[in-house]
C-alpha positions in Angstrom: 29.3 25.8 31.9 29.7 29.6 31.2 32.3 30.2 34.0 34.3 26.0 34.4 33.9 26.7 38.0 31.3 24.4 40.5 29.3 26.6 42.2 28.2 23.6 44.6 31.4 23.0 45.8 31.6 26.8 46.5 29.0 26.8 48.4 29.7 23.5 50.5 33.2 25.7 51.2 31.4 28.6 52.0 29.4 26.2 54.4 32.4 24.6 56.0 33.9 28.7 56.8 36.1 28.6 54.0 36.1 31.9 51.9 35.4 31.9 48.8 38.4 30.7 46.3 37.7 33.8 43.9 37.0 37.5 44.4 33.9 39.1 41.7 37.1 41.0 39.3 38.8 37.5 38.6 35.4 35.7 37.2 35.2 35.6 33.8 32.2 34.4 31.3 32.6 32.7 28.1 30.2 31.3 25.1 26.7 30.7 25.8 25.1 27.9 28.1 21.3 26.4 27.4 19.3 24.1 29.7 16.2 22.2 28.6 14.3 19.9 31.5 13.3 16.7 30.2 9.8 15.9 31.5 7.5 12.8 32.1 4.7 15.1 30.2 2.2 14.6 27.0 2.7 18.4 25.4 0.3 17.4 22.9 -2.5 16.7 25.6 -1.6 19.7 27.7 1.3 18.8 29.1 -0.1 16.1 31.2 2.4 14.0 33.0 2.6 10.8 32.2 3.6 7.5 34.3 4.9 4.2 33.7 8.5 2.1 33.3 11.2 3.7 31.4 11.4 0.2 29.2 14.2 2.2 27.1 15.8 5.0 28.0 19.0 6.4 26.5 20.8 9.9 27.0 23.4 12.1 24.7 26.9 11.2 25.2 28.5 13.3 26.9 31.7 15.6 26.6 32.9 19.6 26.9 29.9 20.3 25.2 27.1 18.4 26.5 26.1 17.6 30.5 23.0 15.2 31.4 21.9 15.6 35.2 19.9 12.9 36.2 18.7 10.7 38.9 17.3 7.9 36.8 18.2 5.0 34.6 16.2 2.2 32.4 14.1 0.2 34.2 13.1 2.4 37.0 9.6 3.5 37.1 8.0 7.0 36.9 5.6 7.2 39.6 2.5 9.7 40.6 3.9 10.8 44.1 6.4 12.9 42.8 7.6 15.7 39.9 8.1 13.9 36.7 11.2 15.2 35.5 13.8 13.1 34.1 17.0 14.8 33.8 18.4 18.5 32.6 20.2 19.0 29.7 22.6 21.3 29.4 24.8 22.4 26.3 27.6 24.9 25.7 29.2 26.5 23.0 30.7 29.3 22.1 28.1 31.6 20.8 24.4 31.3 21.5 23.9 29.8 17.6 25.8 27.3 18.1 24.4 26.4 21.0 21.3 25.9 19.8 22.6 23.8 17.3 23.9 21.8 20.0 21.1 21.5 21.5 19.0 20.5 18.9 21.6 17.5 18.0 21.3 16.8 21.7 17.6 16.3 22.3 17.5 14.3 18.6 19.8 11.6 21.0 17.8 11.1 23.8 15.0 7.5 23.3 12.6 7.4 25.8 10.4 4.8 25.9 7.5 3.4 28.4 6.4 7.3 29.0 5.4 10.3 27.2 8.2 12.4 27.1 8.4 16.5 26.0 11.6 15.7 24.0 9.9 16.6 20.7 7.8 19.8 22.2 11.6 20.9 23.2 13.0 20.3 19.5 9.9 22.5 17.8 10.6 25.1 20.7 14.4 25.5 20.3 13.8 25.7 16.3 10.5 28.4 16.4 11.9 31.8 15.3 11.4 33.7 18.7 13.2 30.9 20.7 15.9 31.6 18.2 16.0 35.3 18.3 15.8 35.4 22.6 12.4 37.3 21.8 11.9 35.5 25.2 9.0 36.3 27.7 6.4 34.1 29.6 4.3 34.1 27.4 6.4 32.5 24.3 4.5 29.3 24.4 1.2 31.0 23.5 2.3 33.6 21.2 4.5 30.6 19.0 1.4 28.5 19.1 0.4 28.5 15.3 4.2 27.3 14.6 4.8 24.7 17.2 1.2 23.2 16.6 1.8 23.4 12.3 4.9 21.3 13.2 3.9 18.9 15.6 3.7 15.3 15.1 0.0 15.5 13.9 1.7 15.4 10.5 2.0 11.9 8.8 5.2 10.4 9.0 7.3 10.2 6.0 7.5 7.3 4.1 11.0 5.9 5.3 9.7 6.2 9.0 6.6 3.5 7.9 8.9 1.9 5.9 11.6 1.7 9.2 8.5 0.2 11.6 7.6 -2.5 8.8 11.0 -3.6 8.1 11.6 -4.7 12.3 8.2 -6.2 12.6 9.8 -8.8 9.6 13.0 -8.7 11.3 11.5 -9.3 14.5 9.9 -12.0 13.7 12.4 -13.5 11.7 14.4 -13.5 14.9 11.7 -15.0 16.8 12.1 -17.9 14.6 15.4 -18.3 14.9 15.7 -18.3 18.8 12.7 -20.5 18.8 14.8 -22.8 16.5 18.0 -22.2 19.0 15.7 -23.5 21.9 14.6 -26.6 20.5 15.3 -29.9 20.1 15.7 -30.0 16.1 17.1 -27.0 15.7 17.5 -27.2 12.0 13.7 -27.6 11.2 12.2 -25.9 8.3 9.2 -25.4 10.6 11.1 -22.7 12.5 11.8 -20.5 9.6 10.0 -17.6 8.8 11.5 -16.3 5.7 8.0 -16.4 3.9 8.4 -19.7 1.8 5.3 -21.3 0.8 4.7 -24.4 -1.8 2.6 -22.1 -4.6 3.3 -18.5 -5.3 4.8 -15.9 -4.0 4.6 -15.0 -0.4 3.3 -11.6 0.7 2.3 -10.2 4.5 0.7 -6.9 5.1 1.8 -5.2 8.0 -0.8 -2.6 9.4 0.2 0.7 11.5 -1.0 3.9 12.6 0.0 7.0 13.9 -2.5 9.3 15.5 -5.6 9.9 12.4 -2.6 8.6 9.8 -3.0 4.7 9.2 -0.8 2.9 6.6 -1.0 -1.0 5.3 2.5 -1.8 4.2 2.8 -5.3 1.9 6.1 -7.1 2.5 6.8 -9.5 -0.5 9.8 -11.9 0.8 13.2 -11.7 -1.0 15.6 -14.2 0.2 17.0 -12.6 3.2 15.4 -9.0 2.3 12.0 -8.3 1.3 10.1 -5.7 -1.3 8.4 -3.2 0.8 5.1 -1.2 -0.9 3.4 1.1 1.0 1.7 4.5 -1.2 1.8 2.7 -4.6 5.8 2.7 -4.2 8.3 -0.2 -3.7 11.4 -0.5 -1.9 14.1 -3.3 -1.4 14.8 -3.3 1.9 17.0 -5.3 4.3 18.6 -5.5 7.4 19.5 -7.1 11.3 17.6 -6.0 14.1 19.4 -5.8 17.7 18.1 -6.9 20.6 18.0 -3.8 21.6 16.3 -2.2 19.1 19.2 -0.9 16.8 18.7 -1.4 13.5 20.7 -1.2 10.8 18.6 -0.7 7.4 18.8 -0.8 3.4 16.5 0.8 2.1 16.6 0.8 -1.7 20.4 1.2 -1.3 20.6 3.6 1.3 22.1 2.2 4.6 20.5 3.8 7.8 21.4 3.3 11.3 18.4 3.8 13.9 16.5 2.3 16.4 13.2 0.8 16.9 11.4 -0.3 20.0 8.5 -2.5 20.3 6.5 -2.1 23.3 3.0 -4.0 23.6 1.6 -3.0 20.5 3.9 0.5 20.3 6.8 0.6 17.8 8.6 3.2 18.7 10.9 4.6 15.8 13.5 6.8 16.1 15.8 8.0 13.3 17.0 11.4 11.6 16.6 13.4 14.6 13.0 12.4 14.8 10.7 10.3 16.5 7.6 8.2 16.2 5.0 5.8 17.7 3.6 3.5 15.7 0.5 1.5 16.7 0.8 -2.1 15.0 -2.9 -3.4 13.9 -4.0 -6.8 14.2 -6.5 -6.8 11.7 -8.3 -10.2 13.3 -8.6 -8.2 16.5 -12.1 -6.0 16.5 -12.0 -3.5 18.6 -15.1 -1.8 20.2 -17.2 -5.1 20.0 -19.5 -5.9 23.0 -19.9 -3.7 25.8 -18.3 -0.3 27.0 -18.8 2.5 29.3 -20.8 5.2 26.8 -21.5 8.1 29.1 -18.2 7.3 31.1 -15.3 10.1 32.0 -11.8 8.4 31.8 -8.9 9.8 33.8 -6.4 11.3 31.9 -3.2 9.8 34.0 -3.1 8.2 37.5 -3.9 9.8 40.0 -6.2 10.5 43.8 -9.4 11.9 44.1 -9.4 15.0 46.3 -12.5 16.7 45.5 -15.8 15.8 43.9 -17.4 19.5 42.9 -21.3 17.9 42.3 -23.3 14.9 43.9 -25.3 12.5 42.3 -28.4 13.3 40.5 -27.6 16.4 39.9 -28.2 18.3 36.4 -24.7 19.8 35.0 -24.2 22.2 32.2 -21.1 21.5 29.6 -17.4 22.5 30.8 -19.0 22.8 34.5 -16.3 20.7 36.7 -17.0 17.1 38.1 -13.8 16.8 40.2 -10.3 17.1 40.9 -7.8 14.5 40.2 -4.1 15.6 42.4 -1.3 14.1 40.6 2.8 15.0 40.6 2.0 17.6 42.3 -0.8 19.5 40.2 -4.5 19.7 40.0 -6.8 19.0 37.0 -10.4 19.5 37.0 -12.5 17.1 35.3 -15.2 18.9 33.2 -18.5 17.4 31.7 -18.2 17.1 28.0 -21.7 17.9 27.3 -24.9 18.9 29.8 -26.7 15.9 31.4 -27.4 14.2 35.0 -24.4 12.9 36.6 -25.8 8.9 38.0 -22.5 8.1 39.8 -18.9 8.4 40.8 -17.1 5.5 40.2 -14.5 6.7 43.3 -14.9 7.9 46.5 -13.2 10.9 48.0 -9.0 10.0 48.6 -9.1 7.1 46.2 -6.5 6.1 43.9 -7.3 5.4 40.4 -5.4 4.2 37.3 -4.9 6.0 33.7 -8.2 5.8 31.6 -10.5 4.5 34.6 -13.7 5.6 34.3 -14.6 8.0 36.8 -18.2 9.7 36.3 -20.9 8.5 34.8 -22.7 11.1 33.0 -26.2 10.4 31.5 -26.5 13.1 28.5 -29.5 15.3 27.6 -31.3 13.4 24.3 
């Protein structure tokens, strides 16, 4: 990017006998080139990497400025045998500033959905002050902890971003009625609508969601073909159409937005503004937690193969003392006993594979 030559080709010519096509005094460098790996990892859980089918997955476009390497597309799964990256991105401009501003309005493109992905962790990084004055060392991480934890995405949403989520969920299911009614036999039948009309009174739905300890209850009150969204004793007119594939394009009180939102299970994912989101949608009818569950139990953190178990049955452990070692793309990760207590049994054997969140140890704890 620096240079506009392929150093890959070079080298295949090198390879095939060919000299080189330029001698050291007729290289020449210009602007400033960045490269950010995009990784299958959770940053927020210590960079654990994470597994699953990219459901969604779109890249920057792109041009003199902006290069995406990658070996994989939506649809294709992200798998425990191997390294989870995903692609590099590399940017170019001609001074170092602006290439961190290109590389900032670069990550903001990417939507990766169906795995954790450290597209966010990247953003904070390439915006903390040291990143931006090269005070670079190996050690940066640690030493910019205070700001890339203080602006993380433990923060609660802002209100637009609930407001976003709510308004597909009504779209969504406004479509859903009108592709049942498509299918059908009477495809004019007041039965398929859903635009809220009811014989008495005015028709309102609450639409639950949470993000990490943050949990909102938005009321949609149906407007013809918008609705009046409250959420925080405010309320907005909002409207819109909801693509199939997840673009959206919003008014919300009289602002038009363009993003996208992508429902996964029970996952909304929300992207927009150069920021991103995951939304749990509650079903308030659904309890969670009732009847039995595995108190005591250790869950694995991501899939994985049991290579070593550190302590055998029956035997007393102290807190933080390690149980045993899941292998997983590539890396190690001792699991440690939360508390002192008796461990009564490993739920895997030596070289067994297990799934994300199996329970793996169960731990009786000291009363």
């Amino acid at each position: 990017m620096i240079t506009g030559l392929d150093l890959v080709e070079w080298q295949l010519k090198v390879a095939a006998g060919e000299p080189l096509p330029l001698g050291q005094a007729q290289l020449a460098i210009r602007g400033h080139a960045l490269e950010a790996r995009i990784y299958a990892e959770d940053a927020d859980r210590g960079f654990l990497p994470s597994t699953g089918r990219l459901s969604h997955l779109v890249t920057p476009t792109e041009s003199l400025h902006v290069r995406v390497d990658s070996g994989i597309e939506q649809g294709d799964e992200v798998t425990p045998y191997y390294d989870p990256m995903l692609a590099k991105l590399i940017v170019w401009d001609e001074n170092r500033e602006r290439a961190l501003s290109r590389m900032l309005s670069a990550l903001a493109d990417f939507r990766i959905v169906g795995v954790a992905s450290n597209v966010a962790f990247l953003s904070r990084l390439v915006a903390c002050p040291a990143f931006v004055g090269a005070d670079l060392d190996t050690t940066l991480i640690e030493r910019q902890a205070d700001f890339l934890q203080a602006v993380a995405a433990t923060v609660a949403p802002p209100r637009d971003a609930w407001l976003l989520a709510a308004l597909a969920e009504l779209l969504r299911d406004r479509n859903f009625g009108l592709a049942e009614a498509a299918a059908s036999g009477d495809p004019y039948s007041p039965w398929h609508l859903r635009d809220g009309w009811q014989v008495n009174g005015e028709a309102h739905r609450t639409i639950c969601l949470r993000v990490g300890d943050h949990e909102r209850q938005v009321t949609a009150a149906y407007r013809g073909n918008g609705f009046e969204l409250s959420v925080d004793g405010q309320t907005t007119a909002a409207a819109g159409q909801l693509a199939a594939d997840g673009a959206l394009r919003a008014d919300l009180g009289g602002r038009r937005l363009n993003v996208t939102v992508f429902a996964v299970g029970e996952k909304r994912h929300v992207f927009f503004d150069g920021m991103s989101f995951v939304f749990a949608a509650i079903d308030p009818l659904y309890h969670a937690g009732e009847g039995g569950g595995s108190e005591g139990g250790l869950t694995a953190p991501m899939p994985g193969r049991v290579i070593a178990l550190l302590v055998s049955e029956g035997e007393q452990v102290a807190k933080g003392q390690g149980l045993l070692v899941l292998e997983a793309m590539k890396m190690e990760h001792t699991i440690v006993a939360p508390q002192g207590g008796t461990v009564r049994a490993f739920r895997f054997a030596l070289g067994e594979s297990v799934a994300d969140g199996a329970v793996l140890v169960d731990l009786e704890t000291g009363s």
